[in-house]
Biopython code that builds the backbone (N, CA, C, O; Angstrom):
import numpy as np
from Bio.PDB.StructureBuilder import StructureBuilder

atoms = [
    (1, "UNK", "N", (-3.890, 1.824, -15.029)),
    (1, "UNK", "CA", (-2.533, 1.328, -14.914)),
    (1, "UNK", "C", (-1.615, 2.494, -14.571)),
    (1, "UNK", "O", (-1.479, 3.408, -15.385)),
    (2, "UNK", "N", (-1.124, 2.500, -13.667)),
    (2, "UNK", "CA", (0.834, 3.227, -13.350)),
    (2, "UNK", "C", (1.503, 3.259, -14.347)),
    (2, "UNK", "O", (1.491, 2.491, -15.310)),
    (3, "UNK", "N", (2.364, 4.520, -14.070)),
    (3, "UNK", "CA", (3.008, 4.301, -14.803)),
    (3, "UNK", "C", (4.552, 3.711, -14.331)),
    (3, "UNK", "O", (4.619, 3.284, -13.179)),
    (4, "UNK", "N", (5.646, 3.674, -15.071)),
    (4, "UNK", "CA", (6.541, 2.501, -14.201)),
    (4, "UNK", "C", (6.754, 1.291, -14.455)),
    (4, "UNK", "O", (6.777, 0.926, -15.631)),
    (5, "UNK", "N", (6.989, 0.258, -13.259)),
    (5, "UNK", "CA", (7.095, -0.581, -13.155)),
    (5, "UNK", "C", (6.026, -1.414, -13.239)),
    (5, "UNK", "O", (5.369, -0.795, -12.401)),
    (6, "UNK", "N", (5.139, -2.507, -13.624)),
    (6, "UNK", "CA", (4.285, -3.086, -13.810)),
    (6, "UNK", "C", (4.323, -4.780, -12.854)),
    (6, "UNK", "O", (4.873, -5.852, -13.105)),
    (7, "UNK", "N", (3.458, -4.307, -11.733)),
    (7, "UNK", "CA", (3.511, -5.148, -11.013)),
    (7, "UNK", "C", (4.250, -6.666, -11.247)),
    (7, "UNK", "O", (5.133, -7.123, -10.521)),
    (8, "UNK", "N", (3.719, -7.272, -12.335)),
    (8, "UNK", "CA", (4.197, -8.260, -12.810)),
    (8, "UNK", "C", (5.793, -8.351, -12.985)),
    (8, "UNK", "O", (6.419, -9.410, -12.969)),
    (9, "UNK", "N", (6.265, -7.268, -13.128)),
    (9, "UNK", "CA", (7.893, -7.131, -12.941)),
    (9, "UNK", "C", (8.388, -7.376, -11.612)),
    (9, "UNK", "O", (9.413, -7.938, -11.226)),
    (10, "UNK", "N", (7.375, -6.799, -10.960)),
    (10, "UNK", "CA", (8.065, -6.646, -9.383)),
    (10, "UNK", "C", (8.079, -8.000, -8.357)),
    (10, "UNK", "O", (8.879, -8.253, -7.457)),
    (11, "UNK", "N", (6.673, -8.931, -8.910)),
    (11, "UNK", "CA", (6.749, -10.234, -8.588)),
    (11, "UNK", "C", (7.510, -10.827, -9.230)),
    (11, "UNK", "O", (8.013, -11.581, -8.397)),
    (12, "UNK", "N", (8.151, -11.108, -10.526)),
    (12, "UNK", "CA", (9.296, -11.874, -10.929)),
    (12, "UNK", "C", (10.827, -11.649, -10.712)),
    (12, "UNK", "O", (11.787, -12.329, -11.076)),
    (13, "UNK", "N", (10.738, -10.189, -9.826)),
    (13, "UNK", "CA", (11.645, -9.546, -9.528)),
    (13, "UNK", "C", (12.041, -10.493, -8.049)),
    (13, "UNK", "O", (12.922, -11.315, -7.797)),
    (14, "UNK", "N", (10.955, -9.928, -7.295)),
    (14, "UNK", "CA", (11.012, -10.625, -5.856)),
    (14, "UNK", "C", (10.911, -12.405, -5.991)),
    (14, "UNK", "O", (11.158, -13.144, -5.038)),
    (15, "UNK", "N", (10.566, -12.820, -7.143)),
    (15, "UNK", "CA", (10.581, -14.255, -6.865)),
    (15, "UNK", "C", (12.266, -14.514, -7.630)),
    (15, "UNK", "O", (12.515, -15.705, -7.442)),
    (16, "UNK", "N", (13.137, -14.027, -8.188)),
    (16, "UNK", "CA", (14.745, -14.702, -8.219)),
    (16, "UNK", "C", (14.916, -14.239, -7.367)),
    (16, "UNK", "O", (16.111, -14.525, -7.286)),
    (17, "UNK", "N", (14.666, -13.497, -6.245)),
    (17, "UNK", "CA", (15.335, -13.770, -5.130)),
    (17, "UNK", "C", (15.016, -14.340, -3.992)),
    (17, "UNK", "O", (15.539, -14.173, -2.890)),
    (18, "UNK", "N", (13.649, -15.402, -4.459)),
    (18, "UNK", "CA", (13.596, -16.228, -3.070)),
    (18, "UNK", "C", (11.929, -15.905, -3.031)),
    (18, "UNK", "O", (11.206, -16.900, -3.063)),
    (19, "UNK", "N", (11.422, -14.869, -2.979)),
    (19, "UNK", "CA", (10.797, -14.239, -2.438)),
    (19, "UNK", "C", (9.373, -14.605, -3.032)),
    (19, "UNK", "O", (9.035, -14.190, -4.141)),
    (20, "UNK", "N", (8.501, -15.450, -2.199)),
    (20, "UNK", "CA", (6.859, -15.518, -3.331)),
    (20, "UNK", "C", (6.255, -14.814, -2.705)),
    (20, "UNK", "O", (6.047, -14.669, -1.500)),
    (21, "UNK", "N", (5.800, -14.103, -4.055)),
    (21, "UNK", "CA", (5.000, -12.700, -4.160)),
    (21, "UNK", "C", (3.706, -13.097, -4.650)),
    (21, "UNK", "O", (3.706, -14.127, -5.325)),
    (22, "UNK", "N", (2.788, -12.615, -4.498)),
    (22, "UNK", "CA", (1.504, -12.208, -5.484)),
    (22, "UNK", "C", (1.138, -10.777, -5.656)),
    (22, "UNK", "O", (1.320, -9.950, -4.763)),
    (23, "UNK", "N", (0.631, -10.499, -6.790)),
    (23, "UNK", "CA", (0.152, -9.044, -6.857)),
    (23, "UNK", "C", (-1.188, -8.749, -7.764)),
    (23, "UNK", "O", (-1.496, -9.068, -8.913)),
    (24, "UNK", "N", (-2.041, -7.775, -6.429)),
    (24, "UNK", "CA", (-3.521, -7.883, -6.785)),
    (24, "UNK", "C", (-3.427, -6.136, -6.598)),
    (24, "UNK", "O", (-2.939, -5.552, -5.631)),
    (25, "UNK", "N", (-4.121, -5.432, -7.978)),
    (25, "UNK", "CA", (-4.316, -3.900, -7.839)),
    (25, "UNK", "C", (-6.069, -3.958, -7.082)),
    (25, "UNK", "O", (-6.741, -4.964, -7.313)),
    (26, "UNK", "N", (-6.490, -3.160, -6.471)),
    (26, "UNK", "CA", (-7.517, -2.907, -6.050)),
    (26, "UNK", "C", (-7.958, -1.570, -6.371)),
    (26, "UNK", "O", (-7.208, -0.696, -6.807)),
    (27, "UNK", "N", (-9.397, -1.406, -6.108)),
    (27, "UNK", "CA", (-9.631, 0.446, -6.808)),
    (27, "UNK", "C", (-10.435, 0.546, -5.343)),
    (27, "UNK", "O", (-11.288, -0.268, -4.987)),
    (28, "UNK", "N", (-10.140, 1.322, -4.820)),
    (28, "UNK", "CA", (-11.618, 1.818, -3.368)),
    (28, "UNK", "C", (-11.609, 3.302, -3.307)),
    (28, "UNK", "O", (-10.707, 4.070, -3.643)),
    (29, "UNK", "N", (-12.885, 3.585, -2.772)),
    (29, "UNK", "CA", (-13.149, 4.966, -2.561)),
    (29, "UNK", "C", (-11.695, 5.734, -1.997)),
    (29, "UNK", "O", (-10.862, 5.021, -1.438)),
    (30, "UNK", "N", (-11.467, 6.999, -2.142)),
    (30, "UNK", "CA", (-11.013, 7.770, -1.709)),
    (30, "UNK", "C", (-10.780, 7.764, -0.029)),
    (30, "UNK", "O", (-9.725, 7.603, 0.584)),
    (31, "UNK", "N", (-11.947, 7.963, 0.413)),
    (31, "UNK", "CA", (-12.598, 8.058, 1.595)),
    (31, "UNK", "C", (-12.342, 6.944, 2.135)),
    (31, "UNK", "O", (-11.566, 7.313, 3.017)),
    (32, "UNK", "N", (-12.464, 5.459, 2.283)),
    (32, "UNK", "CA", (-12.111, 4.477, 2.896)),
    (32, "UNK", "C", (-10.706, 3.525, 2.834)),
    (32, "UNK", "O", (-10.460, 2.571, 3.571)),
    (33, "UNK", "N", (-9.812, 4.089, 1.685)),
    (33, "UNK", "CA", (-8.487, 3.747, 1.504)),
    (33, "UNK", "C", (-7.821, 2.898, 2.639)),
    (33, "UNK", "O", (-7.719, 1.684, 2.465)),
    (34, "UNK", "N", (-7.425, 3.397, 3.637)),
    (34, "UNK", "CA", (-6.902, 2.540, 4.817)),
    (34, "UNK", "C", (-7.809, 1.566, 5.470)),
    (34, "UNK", "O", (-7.319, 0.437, 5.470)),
    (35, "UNK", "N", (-8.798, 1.634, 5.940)),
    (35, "UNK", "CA", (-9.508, 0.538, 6.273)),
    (35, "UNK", "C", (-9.676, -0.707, 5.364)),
    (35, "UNK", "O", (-9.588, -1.914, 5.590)),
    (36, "UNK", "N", (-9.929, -0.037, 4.344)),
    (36, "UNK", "CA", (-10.219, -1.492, 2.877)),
    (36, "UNK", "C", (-8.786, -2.305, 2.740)),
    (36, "UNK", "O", (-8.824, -3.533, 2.658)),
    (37, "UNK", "N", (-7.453, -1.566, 2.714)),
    (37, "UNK", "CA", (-6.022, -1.974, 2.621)),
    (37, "UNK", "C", (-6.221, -2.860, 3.809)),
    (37, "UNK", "O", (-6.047, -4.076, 3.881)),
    (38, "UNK", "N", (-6.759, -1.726, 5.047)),
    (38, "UNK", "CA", (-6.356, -3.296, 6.479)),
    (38, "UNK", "C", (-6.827, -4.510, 5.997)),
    (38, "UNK", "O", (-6.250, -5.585, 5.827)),
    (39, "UNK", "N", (-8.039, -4.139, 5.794)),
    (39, "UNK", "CA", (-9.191, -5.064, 5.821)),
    (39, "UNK", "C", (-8.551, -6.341, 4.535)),
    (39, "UNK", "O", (-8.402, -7.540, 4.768)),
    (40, "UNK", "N", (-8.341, -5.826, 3.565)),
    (40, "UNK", "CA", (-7.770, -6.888, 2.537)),
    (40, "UNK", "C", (-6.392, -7.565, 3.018)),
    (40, "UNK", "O", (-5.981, -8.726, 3.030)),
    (41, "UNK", "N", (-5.931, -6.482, 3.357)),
    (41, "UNK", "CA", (-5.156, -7.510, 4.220)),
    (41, "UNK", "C", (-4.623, -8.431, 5.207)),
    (41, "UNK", "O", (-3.567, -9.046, 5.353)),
    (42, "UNK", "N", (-5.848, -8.300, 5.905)),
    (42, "UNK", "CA", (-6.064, -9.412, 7.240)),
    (42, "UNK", "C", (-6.797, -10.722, 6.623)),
    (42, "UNK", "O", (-6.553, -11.819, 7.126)),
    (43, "UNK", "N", (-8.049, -10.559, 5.102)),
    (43, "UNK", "CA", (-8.507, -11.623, 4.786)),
    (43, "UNK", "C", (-7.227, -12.172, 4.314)),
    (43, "UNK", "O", (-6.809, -13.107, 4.998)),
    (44, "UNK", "N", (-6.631, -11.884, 3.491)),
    (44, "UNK", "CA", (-5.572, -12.587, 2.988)),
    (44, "UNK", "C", (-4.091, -13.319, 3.505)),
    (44, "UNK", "O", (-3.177, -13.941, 2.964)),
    (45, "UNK", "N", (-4.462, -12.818, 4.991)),
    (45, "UNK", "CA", (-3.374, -13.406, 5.643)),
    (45, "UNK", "C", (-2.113, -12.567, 5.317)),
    (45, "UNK", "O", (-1.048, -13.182, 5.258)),
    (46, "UNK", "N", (-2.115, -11.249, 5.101)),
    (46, "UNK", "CA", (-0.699, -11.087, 4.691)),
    (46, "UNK", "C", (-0.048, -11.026, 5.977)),
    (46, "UNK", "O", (-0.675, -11.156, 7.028)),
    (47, "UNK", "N", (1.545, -10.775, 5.899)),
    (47, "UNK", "CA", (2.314, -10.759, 6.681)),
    (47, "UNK", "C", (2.898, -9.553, 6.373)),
    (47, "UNK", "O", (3.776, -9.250, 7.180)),
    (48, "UNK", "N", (2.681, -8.587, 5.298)),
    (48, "UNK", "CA", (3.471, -7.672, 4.862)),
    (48, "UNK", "C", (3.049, -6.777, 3.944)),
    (48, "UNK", "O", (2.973, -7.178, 2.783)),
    (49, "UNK", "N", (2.629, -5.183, 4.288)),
    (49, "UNK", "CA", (2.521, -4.195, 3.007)),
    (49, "UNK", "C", (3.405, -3.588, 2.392)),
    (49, "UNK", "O", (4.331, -2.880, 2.786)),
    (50, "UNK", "N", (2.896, -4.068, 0.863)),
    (50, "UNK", "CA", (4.478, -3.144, 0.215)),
    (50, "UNK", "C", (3.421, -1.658, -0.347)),
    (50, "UNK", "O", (2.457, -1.901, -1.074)),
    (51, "UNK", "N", (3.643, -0.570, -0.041)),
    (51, "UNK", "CA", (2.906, 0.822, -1.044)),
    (51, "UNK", "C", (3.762, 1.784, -1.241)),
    (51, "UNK", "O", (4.729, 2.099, -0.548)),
    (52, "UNK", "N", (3.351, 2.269, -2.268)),
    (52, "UNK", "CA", (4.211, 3.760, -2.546)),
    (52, "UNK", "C", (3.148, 4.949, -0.866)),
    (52, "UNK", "O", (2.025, 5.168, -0.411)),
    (53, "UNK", "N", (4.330, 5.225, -0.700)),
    (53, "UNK", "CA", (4.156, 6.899, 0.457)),
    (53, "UNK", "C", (3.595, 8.390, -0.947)),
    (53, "UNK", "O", (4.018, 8.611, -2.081)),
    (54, "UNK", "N", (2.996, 8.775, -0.479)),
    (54, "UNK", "CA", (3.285, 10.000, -1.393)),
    (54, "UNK", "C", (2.325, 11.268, -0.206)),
    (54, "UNK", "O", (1.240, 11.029, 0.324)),
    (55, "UNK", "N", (2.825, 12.066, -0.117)),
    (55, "UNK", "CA", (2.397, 13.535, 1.029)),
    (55, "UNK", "C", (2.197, 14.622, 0.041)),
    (55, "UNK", "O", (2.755, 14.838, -1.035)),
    (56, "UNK", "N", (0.881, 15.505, 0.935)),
    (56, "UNK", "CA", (0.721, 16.694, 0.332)),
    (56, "UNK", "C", (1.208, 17.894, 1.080)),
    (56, "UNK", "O", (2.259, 17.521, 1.601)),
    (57, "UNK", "N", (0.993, 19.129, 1.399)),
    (57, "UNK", "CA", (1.414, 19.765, 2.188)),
    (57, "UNK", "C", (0.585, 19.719, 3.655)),
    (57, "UNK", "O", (-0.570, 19.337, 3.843)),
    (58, "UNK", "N", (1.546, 20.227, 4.618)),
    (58, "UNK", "CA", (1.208, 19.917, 5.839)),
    (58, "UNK", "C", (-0.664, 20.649, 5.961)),
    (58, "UNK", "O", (-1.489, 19.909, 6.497)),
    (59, "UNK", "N", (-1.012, 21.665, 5.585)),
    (59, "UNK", "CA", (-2.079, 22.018, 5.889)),
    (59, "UNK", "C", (-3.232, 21.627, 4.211)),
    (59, "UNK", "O", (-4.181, 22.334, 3.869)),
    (60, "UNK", "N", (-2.908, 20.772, 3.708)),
    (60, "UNK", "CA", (-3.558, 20.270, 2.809)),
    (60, "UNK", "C", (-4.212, 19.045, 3.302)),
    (60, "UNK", "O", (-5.413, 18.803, 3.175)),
    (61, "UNK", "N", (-3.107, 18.087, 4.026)),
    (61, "UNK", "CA", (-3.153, 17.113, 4.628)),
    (61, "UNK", "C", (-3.875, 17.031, 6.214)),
    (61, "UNK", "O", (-4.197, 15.932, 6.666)),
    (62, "UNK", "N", (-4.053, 18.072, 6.859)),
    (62, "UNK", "CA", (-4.699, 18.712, 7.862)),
    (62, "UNK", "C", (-6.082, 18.625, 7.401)),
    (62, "UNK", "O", (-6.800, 17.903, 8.094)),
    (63, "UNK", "N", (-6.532, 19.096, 6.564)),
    (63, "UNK", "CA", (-7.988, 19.498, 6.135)),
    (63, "UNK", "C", (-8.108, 18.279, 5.471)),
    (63, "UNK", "O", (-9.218, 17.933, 5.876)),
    (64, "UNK", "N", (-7.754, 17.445, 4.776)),
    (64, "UNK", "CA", (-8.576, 16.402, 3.762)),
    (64, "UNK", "C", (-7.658, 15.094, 4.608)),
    (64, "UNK", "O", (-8.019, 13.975, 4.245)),
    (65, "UNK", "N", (-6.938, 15.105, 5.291)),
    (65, "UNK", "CA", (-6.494, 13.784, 5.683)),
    (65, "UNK", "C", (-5.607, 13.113, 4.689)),
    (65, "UNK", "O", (-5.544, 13.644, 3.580)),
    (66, "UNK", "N", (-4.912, 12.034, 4.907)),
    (66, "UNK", "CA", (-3.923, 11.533, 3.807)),
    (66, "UNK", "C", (-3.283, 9.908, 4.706)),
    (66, "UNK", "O", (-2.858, 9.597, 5.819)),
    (67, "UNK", "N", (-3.506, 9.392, 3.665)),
    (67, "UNK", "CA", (-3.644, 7.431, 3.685)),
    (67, "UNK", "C", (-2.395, 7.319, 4.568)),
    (67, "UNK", "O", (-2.435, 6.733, 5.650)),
    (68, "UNK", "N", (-1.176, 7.948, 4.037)),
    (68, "UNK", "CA", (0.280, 7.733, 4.470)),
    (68, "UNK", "C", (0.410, 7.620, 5.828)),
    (68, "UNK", "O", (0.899, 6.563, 6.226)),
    (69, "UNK", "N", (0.052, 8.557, 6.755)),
    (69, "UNK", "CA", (0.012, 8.897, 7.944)),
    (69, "UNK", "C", (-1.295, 8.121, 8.954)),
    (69, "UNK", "O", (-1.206, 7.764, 10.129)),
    (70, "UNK", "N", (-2.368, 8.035, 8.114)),
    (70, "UNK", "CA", (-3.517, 7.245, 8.852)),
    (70, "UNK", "C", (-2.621, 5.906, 8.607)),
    (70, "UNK", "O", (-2.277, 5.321, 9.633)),
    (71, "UNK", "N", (-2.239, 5.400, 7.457)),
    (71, "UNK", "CA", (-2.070, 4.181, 7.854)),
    (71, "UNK", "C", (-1.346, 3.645, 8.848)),
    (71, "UNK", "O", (-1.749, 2.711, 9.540)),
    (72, "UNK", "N", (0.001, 4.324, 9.003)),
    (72, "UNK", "CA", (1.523, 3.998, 9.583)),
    (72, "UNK", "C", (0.805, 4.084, 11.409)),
    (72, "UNK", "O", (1.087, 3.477, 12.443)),
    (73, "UNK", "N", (-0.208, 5.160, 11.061)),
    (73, "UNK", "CA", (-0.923, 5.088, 12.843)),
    (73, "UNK", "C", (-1.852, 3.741, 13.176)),
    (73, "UNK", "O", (-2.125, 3.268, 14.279)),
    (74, "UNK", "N", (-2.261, 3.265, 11.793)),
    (74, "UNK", "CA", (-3.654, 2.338, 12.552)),
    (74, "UNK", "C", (-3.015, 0.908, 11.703)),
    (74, "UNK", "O", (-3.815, 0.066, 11.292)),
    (75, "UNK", "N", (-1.482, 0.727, 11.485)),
    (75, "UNK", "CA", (-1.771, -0.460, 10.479)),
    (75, "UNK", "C", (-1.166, -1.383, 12.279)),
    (75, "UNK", "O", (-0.612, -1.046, 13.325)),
    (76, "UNK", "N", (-1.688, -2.522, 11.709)),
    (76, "UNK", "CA", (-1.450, -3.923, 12.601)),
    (76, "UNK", "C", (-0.316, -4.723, 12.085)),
    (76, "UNK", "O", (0.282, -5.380, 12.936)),
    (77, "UNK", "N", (0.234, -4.823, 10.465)),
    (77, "UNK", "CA", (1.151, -5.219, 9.658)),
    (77, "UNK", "C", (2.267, -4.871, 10.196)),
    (77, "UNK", "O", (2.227, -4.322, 11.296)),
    (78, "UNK", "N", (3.818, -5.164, 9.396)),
    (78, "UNK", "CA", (4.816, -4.334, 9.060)),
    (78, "UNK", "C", (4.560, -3.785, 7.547)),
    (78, "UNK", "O", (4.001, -4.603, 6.817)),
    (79, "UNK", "N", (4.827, -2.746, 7.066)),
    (79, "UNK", "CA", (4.824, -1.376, 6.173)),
    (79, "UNK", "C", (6.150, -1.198, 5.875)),
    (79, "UNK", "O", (7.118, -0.876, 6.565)),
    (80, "UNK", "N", (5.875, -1.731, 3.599)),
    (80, "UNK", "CA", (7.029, -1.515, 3.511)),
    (80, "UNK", "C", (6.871, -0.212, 2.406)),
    (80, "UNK", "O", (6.300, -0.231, 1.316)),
    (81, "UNK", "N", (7.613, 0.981, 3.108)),
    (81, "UNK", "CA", (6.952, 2.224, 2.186)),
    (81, "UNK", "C", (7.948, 2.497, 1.258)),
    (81, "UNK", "O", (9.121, 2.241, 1.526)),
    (82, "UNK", "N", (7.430, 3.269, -0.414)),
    (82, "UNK", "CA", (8.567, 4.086, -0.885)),
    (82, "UNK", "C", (8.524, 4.834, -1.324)),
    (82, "UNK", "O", (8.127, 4.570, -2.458)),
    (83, "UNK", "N", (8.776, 6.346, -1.153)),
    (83, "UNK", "CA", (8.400, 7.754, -1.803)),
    (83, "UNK", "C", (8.940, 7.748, -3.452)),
    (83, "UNK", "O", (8.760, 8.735, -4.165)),
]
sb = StructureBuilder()
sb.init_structure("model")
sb.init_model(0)
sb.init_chain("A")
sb.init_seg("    ")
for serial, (resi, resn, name, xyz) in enumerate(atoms, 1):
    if name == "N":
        sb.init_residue(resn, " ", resi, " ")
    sb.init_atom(name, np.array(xyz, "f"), 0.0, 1.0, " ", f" {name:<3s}", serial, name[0])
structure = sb.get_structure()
């Protein structure tokens, strides 16, 4: 679990204002992060990603790669990000 906000807040949040939400946590490898996100989210029909952004340094992110940037290049969705 996060710490924070607890999903369940954030769907009762987005539903007084209109908005039906569902919210499912998932755990995946390290290594396949963006593909599994596409991928779950094309079975499910979404129309929309909500994720936290978070960056390491530019040459950290060079050598090990980082979800933020692969995704925003390979997603098919709209991406709703928040640092």
């Amino acid at each position: 679990m996060h710490e924070g906000t607890h999903t369940s807040e954030l769907v009762a949040f987005l539903g007084r204002h209109g908005v039906v939400a569902a919210a499912k946590e998932i755990t995946l490898p390290a290594h396949r992060v963006t593909n599994d996100l596409l991928e779950h989210a094309r079975e499910i029909g979404a129309d929309l990603l909500v994720m936290g952004a978070y960056g390491h340094s530019r040459i950290l992110e060079f050598v090990l790669g980082g979800t933020t940037p692969d995704l925003l290049e390979r997603t098919n969705i709209p991406v709703l990000m928040s640092r």
